[in-house]
N, C-alpha and C positions, 0 to 999 in steps of 0.2 A: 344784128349785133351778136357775138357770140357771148354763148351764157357761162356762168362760173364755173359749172359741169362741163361743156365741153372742154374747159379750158384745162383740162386736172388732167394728169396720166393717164396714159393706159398702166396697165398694171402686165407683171410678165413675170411665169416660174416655170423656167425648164426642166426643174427636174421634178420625177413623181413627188418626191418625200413633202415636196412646197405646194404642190397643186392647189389642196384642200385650203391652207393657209392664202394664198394668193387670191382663190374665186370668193372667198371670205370679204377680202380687202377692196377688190372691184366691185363687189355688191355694194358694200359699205360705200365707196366714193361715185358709184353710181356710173362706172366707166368701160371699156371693152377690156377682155383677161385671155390675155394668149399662152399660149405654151410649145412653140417653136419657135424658131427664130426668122425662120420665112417670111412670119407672120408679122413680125416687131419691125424689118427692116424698113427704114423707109420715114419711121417716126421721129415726131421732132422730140418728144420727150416719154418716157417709160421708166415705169417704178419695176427695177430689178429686183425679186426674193429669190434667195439662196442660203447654203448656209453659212455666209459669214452677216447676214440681216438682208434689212431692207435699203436700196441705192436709189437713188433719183438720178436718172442719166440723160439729157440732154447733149447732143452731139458730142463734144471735147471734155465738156466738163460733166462730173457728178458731184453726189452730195450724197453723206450719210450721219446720220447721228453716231457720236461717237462720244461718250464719258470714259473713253479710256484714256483716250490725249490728254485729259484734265488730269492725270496723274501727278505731271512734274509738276505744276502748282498745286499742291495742295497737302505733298508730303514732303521732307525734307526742311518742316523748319519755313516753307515761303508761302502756307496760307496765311498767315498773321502782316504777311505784306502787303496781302490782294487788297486795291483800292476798295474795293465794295465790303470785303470782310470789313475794312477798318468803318466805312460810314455806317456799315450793319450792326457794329459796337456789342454784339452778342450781350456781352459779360449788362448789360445793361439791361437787360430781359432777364424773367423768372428762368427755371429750372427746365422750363421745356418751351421752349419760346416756338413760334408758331408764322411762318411768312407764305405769303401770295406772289409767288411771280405771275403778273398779269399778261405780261406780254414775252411767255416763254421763249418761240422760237426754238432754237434742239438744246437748248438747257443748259448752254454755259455755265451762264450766270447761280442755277439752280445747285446746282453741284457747288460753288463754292460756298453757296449760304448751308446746304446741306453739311457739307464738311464742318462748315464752323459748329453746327451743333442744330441748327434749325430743321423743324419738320415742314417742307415745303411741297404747295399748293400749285404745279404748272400749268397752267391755263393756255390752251391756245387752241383759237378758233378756224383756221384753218386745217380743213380734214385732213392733207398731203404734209404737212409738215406736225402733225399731231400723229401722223403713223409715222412718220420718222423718227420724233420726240420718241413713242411709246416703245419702241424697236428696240432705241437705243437703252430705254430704260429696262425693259428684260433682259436684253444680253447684261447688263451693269447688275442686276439681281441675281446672275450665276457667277459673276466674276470675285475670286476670294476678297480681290483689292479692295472691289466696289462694293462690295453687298450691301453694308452695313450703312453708308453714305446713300444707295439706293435705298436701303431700306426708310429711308427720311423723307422719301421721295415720291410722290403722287402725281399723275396725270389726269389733267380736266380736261378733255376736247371741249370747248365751251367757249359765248363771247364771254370775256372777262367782265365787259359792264353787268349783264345778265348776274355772274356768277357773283362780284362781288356785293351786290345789292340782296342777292339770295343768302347769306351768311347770316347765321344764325347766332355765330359770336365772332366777336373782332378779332382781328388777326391782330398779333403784334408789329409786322413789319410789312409793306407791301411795296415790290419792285415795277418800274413801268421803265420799260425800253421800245416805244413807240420807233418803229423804223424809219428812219428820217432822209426825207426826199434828196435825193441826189440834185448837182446846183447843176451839172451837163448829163448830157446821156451817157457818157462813155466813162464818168467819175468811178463806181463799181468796177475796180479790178479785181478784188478778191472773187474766189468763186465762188465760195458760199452766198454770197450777197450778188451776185448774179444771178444765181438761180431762186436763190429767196425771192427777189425782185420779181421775178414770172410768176410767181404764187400769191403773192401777197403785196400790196397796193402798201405806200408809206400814208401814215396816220392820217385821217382825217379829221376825226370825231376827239381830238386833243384834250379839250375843256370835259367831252363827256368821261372822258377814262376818267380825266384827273379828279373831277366832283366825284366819281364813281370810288375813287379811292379813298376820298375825303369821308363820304358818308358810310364806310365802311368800318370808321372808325379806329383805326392803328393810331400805335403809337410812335411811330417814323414811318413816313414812303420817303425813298430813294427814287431817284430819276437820272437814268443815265442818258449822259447828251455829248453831242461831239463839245468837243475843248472850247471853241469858238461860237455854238449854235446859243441859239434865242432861248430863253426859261420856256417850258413846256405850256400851254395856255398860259401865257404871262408870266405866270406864278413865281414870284421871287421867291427861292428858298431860305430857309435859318442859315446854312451855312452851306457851303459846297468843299469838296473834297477834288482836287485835281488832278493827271496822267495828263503824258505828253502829248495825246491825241483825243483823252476824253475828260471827261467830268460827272460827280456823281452829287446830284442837286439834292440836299437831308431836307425835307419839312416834319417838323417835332411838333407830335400833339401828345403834352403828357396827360398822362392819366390822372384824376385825382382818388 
């Protein structure tokens, strides 16, 4: 049976300036580090460094984190639109409100609570999509656009149950976007959730996250779920917030 280490990139920087940064990153994920292309040919999947970041390339398709494309939502007047801004209700938190996304992934989501005002916790447990996360969040700490919305912004390679149980004070809001199992094989058209799909297994351990979030003590978790899909462990929420293709499940624990 192959192990979760085989299953990871290789890792690959052609040029000098990457090298050092590259054998860095194959140590860390525990996997072969080439630096020709002689050598890459052949592979079915390779984590590209250069300098425009880091790539996940699998044959046709790649993947890279990217908080730049989060620009058009977020300025112009259409973050106060975003379905998640409005369940995230900011203005209802103190002066520096404080959120966990548990189940990062390359940080959409992260960025918009960032924007709105939140200092945000990205938690994710897979090492190959936690250096893509982290990638993308230092290029976003040199960008004028972004700095400042990065600046709000942390990376936790960590499982989230682990991490949320270790808190030492409650967060005010906490996000769970468990990746939710496809009903055929071929359902994943986008690419990103193609290649996501090869890294990372869709939730198992559902009730543990969600107890995990409960004991962690916030004072809203959000749960985003397709438009149609089942409450996450059960869990009926207070109220739910809708999109034409998703839904964002509020459970409210006020404070007293």
């Amino acid at each position: 049976m192959e192990s979760v280490r085989e299953a990871y990139p290789a890792v690959a920087a052609l040029t000098e300036e990457k090298r050092e940064e590259g054998k860095r990153l194959a140590d860390h994920l525990g996997v072969p580090f080439y630096t020709g292309e002689e050598e890459i040919r052949g592979l079915s999947m390779v984590l590209f460094l250069d300098d425009t970041g880091l790539t996940l390339v699998s044959g046709s398709l790649s993947l890279k984190g990217d908080f730049l494309r989060m620009l058009r939502r977020i300025t112009g007047g259409r973050l106060d639109h975003e379905l998640l801004v409005k369940a995230a209700r900011r203005k209802n938190f103190g002066p520096d409100p404080r959120a966990v996304d548990a189940t990062a992934g390359l940080g959409e989501d992260s960025v918009l609570l960032a924007a709105a005002g939140f200092h945000v916790t990205l938690c994710e447990y897979n090492p190959v999509t936690a250096a893509l996360l982290k990638d993308a969040h230092e290029r976003a700490l040199r960008d004028p656009d972004l700095m400042e919305i990065a600046g709000r912004m942390e990376v936790a390679e960590t499982d989230s149950v682990s991490y949320l149980a270790s808190m030492n004070e409650a967060p005010d809001l906490i996000l769970l976007d468990p990746m939710f199992p496809a009903k055929q094989k071929n359902a994943l058209t986008v690419k990103k959730l193609q290649l996501l799909q090869k890294l990372e297994k869709p939730c198992a351990g559902e009730e543990d996250l969600l107890n995990a979030a409960i004991q962690a003590g916030p004072e809203k978790i959000i749960i985003k779920r397709p438009l149609k899909g089942p409450y996450l462990a059960g869990r009926k929420p207070g109220y739910s917030i809708e999109g034409k293709t998703i839904r964002y499940d509020c459970l409210v624990f006020p404070r007293k």
